[in-house]
C-alpha positions as CSV (number, residue, x, y, z in Angstrom):
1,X,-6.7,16.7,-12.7
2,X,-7.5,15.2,-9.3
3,X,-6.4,11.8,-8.2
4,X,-7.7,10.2,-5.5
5,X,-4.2,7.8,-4.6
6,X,-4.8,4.9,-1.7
7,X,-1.7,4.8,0.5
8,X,-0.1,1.9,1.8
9,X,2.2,3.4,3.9
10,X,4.4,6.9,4.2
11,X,7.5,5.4,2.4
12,X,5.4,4.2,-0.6
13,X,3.7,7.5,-0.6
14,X,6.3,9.5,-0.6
15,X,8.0,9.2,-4.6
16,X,4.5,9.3,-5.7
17,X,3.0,12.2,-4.3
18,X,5.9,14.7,-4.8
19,X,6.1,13.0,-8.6
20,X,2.2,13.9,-8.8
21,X,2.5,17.0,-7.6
22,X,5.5,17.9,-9.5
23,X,3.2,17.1,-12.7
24,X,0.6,19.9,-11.1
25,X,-1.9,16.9,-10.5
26,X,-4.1,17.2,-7.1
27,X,-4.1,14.4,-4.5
28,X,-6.6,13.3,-2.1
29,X,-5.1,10.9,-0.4
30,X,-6.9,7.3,1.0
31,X,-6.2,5.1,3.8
32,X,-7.7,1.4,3.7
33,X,-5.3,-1.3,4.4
34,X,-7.0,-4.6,6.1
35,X,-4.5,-6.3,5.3
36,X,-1.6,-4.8,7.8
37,X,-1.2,-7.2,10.8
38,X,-0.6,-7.4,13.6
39,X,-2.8,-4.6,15.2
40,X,0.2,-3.0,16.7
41,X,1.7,-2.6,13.2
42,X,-1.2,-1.6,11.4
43,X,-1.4,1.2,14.1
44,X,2.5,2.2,13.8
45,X,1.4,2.7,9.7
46,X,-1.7,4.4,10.2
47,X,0.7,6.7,12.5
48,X,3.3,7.2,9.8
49,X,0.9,8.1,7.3
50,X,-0.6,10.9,9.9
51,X,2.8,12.2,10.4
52,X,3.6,12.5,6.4
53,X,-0.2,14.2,6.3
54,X,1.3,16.6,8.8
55,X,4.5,17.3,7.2
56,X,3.1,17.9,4.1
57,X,0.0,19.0,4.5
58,X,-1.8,16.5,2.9
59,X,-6.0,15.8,2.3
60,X,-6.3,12.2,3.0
61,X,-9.6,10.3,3.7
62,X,-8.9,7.2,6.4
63,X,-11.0,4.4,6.3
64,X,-9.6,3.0,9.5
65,X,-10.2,-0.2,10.3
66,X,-8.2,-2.8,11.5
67,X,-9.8,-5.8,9.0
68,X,-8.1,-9.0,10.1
69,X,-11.4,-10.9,9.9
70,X,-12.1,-9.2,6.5
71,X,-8.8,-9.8,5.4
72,X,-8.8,-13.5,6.0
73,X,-11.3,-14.2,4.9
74,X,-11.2,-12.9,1.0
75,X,-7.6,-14.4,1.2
76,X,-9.2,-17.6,2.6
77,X,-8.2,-20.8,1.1
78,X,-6.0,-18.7,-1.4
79,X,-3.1,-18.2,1.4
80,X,-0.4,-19.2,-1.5
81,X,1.5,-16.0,-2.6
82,X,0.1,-14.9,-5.7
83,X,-3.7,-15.9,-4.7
84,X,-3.4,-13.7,-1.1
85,X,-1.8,-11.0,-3.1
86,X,-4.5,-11.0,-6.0
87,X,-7.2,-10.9,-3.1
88,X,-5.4,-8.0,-1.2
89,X,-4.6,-6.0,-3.8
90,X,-8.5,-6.5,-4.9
91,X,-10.1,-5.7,-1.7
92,X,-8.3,-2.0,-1.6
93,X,-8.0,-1.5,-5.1
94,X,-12.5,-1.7,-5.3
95,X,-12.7,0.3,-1.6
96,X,-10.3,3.1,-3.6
97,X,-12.2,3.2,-7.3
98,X,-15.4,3.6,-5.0
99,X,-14.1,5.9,-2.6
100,X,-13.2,8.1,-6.3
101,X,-16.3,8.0,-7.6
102,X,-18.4,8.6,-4.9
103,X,-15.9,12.3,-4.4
104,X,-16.0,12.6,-8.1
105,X,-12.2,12.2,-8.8
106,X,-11.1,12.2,-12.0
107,X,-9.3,8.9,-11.5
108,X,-7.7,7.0,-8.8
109,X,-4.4,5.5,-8.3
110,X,-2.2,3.3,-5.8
111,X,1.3,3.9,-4.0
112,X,1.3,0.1,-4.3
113,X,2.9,0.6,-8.0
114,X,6.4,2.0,-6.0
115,X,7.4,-0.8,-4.6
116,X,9.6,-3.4,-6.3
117,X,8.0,-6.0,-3.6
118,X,4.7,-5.7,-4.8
119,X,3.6,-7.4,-7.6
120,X,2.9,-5.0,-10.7
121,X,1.1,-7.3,-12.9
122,X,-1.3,-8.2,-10.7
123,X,-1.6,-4.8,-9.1
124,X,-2.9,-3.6,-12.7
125,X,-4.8,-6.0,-13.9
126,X,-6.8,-5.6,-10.5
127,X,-6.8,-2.1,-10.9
128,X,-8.3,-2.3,-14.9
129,X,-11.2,-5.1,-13.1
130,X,-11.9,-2.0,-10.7
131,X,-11.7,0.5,-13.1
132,X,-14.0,-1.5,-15.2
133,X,-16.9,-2.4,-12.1
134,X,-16.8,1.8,-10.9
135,X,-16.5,3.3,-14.2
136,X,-13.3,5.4,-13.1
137,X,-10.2,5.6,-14.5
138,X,-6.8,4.4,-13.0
139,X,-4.1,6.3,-13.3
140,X,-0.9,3.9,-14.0
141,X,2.4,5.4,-13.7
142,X,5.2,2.8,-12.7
143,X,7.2,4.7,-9.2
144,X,9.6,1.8,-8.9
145,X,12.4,3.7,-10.6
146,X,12.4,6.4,-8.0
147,X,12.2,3.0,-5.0
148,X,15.7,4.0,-3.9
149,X,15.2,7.9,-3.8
150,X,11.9,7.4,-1.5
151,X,13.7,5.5,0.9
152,X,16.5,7.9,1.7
153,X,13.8,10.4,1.8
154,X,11.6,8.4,4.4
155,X,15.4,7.5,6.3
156,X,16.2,11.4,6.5
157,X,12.1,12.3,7.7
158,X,12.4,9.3,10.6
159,X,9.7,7.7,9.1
160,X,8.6,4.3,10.7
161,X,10.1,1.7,8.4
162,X,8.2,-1.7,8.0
163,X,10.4,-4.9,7.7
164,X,7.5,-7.0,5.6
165,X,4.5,-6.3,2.8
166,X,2.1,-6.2,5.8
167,X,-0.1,-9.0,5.9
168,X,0.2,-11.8,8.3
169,X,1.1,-14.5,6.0
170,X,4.0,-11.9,5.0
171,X,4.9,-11.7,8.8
172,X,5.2,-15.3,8.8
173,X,7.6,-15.8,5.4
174,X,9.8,-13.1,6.8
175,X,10.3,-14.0,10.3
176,X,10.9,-17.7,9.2
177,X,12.8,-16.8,6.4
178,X,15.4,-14.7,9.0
179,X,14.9,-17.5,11.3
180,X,16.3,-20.1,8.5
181,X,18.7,-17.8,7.6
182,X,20.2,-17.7,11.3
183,X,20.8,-21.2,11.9
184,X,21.8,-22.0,8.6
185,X,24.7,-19.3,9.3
186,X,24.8,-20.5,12.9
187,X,23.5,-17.4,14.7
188,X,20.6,-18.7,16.4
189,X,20.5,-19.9,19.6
């Protein structure tokens, strides 16, 4: 079986793909995130991800570009949580089930369901709409049990480690979110 598997990042991909390959299941690995922002942080990803391609020796297809304009507007008026999330998780979920078909995958899958920040729900009921509009199957396997494992393995390979989800509304809750935090325990100054 060969699974094309879009790539968020090199710590989500890491449980995954050594769980895939474990299971003898061949990987073609996809890049298309327009959602990371800023630029500079979209670049440190994309960087990552090159240097877990290199390590590994993985076969992974980038569609770089840096979307911000794209981005905002699918997400649009829907900027609340779970409406920018159901748009993002959309937009690359369709680019991957396309990207599978068109290289005649046997399915296609996302290292978005390792992460116990992201919301599973909504990742696969997205991924069923896609599978449904490309006529490709999604391979669902839930990766959050091995969340803890991946990151001591991305800690021990120096990987770059994000500190938010990547999109810019993200930046903002995060940043603000510390900033509250800091004067409400009087470290700001």
């Amino acid at each position: 079986m060969e699974i094309l598997l879009h790539i968020c990042c090199a710590n989500c991909a890491l449980y995954p793909v050594r769980e895939l390959g474990g299971k003898g299941i061949s990987i073609k690995g996809f890049w298309y995130n327009p959602n990371i922002h800023p630029a500079q942080e979209y670049l440190k990803r994309l960087e990552a991800v090159r240097q877990l391609q290199a390590l590994w020796g993985l076969d992974i297809t980038y569609t770089d570009h840096y979307g911000l304009m794209e981005f905002l507007a699918a997400t649009g008026k829907d900027a609340k949580e779970g409406l920018r999330c159901r748009h993002c998780y959309r937009m690359r979920l369709r680019e991957a089930a396309s990207a599978a078909k068109k290289m005649k995958a046997d399915a296609f899958s996302t290292t978005l369901l390792y992460s116990p920040y992201q919301k599973f729900d909504i990742i696969t009921a997205e991924a069923a709409e896609a599978e449904r509009l490309f006529h490709i199957p999604f391979y669902l396997e839930d990766w959050r049990a091995g969340f803890r494992e991946g990151e001591n393995l991305s800690r021990e390979l120096g990987f770059y480690r994000q500190k938010y989800c990547g999109c810019i509304y993200s930046e903002m809750e995060r940043f603000i979110k510390a900033k509250k935090t800091k004067a409400r325990d009087g470290n700001e100054s």
